[in-house]
C-alpha positions as CSV (number, residue, x, y, z in Angstrom):
1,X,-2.4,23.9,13.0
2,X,-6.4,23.5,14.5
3,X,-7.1,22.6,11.1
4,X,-4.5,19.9,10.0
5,X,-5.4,18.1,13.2
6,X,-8.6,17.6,12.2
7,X,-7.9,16.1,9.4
8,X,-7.7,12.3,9.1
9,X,-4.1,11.0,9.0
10,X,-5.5,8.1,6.5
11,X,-6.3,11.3,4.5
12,X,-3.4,12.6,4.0
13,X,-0.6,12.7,1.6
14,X,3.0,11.3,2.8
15,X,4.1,14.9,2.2
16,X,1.4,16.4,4.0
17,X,1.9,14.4,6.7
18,X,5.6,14.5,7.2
19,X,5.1,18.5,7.0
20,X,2.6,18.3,9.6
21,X,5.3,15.6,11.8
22,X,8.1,18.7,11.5
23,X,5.9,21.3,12.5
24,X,4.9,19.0,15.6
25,X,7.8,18.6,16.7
26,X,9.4,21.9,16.0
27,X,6.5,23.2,18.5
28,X,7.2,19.9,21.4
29,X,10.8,21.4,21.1
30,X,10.0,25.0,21.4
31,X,8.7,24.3,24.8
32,X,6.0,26.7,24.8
33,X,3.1,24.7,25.2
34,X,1.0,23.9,27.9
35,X,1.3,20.1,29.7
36,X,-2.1,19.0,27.9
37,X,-1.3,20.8,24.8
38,X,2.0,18.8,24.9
39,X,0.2,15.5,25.1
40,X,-2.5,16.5,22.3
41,X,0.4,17.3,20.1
42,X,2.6,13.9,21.0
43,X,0.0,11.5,20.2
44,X,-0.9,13.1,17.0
45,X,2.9,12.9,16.2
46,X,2.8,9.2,17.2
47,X,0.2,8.6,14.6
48,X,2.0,10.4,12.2
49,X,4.9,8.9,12.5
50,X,3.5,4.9,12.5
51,X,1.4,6.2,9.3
52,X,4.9,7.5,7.9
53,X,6.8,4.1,8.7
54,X,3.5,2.2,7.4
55,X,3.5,3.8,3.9
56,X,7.3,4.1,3.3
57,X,7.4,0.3,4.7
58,X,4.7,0.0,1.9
59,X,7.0,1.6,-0.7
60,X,10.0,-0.3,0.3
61,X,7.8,-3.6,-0.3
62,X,6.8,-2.7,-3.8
63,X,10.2,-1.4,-4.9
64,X,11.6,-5.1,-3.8
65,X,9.0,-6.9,-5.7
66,X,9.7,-5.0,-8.8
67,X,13.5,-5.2,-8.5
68,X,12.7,-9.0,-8.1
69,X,10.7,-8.8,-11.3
70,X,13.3,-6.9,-13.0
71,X,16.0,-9.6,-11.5
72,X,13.9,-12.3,-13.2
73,X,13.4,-11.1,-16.3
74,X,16.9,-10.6,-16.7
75,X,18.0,-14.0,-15.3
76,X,15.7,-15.5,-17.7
77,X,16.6,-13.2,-20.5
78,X,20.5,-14.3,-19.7
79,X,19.6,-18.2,-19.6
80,X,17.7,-18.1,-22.9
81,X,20.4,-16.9,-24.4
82,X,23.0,-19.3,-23.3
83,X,23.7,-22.0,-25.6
84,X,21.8,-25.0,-25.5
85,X,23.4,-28.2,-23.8
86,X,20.7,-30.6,-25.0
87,X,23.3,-32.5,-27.2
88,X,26.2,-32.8,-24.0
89,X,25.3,-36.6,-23.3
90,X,24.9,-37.5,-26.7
């Protein structure tokens, strides 16, 4: 664990990071650890956690935009294809 905690959180992959978020909390709810140890371990599973919620906030975003894109291709694929009503007032 010395190890992974040394290692940047901006550095790390989603899955490495949600590994290292589990294993944080499965020690915080072992109860084993010292007060300060505790602490140490809490605030690195804080910044995990906002990291997490940053980059899969991130995802969300670019899964929307693209679905968007998607929506308007097809709305404009769907209108070009309608039948023109140039000649309705005619």
């Amino acid at each position: 664990m010395a190890q992974e905690t040394t290692k940047a959180i901006d550095q790390m992959t989603f899955k490495e990071a949600s590994i290292e978020l589990e294993q944080i909390v499965r020690q915080l709810e072992s109860g084993d650890l010292e007060l300060e140890d505790s602490l140490a371990l809490y605030a690195r599973g804080v910044e995990l956690l906002k990291s997490l919620r940053e980059r899969l906030a991130g995802a969300e975003q670019k899964v929307r935009v693209l679905l968007d894109a998607t929506d308007e291709n097809a709305a404009t694929t769907d209108t070009s294809s309608a039948p023109s009503t140039a000649y309705i007032n005619e």
